[in-house]
C-alpha positions in Angstrom: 86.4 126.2 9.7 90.3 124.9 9.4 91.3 128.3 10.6 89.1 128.6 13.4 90.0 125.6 15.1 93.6 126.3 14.5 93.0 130.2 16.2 91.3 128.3 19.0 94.2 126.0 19.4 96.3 129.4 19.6 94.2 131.4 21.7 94.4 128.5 24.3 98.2 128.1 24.6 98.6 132.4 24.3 96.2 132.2 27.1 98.7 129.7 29.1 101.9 131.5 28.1 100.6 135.3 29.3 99.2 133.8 32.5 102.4 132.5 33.1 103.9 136.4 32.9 101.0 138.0 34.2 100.4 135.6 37.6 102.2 138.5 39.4 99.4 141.0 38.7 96.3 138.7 38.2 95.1 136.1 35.2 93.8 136.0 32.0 90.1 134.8 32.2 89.2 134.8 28.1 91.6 135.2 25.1 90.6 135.1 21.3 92.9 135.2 18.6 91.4 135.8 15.0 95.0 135.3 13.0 92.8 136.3 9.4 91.8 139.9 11.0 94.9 140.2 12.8 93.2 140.4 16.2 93.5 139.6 19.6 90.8 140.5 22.4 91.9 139.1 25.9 90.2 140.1 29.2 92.3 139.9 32.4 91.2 139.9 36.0 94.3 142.0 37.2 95.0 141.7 41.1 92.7 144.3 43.6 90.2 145.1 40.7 86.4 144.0 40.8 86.0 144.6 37.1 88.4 142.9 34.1 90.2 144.5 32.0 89.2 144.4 28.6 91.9 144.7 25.9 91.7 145.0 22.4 94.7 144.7 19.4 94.5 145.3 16.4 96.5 145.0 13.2 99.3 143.0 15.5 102.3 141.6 13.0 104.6 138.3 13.3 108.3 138.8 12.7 111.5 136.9 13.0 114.8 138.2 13.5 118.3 136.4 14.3 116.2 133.4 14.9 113.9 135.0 17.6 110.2 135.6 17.5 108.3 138.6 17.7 104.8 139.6 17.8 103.9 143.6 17.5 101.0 145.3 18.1 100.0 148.3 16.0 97.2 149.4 18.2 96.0 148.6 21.5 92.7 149.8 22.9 91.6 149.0 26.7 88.3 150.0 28.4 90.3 151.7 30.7 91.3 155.3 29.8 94.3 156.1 31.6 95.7 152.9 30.1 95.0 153.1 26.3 97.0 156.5 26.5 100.0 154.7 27.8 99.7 151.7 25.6 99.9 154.1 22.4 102.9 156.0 24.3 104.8 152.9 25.5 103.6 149.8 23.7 102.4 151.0 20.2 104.6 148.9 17.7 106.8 147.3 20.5 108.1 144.1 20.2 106.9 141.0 22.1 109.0 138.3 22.2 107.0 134.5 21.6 108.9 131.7 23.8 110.4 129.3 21.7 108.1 126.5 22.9 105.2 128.6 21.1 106.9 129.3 17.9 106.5 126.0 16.3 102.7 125.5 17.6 102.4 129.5 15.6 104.0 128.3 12.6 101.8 125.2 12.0 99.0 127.8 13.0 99.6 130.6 10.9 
């Protein structure tokens, strides 16, 4: 129960923090963090499309290094095509960087 309320407490400030990066190209309309699987499901609205984007990852990590913050995702599965092939080529094990204004929120999350 604890750790559901403290994923949804997550999910809702990941949601703010890509929509900040993503305004550009669209929004993210629903975002759902399960930090005990090690999930993430987010569907995004991306700019010109009728249909979201539905995007899965899986088996994503936390890391720290020189005092900065990393999420990485192991595997990334979209329900577009075209764009799962890229993600394995181009994003598979890539490092995200969190904003510093997250990393604390994460902490007393995770």
């Amino acid at each position: 129960m604890i750790r559901k309320m403290k994923d949804a407490l997550l999910s809702k400030s990941a949601k703010i923090a890509i929509n900040r990066k993503v305004r550009k190209y669209g929004s993210v309309l629903k975002l759902h963090l399960d930090s005990e699987n090690k999930t993430i499901e987010l569907e995004l609205l991306l700019d010109g499309e009728k249909e979201p984007l539905h995007v899965s990852v899986y088996h994503y990590t936390l890391s720290e290094e020189n005092g900065r913050h990393y999420l990485i995702a192991k595997d990334i599965v979209t329900s577009k095509a075209w764009i799962n092939t890229a993600a394995s080529q181009f994003l598979h094990g890539q490092k995200f960087e969190i904003p510093e204004e997250y990393v604390k929120l994460i902490k007393a999350v995770v």
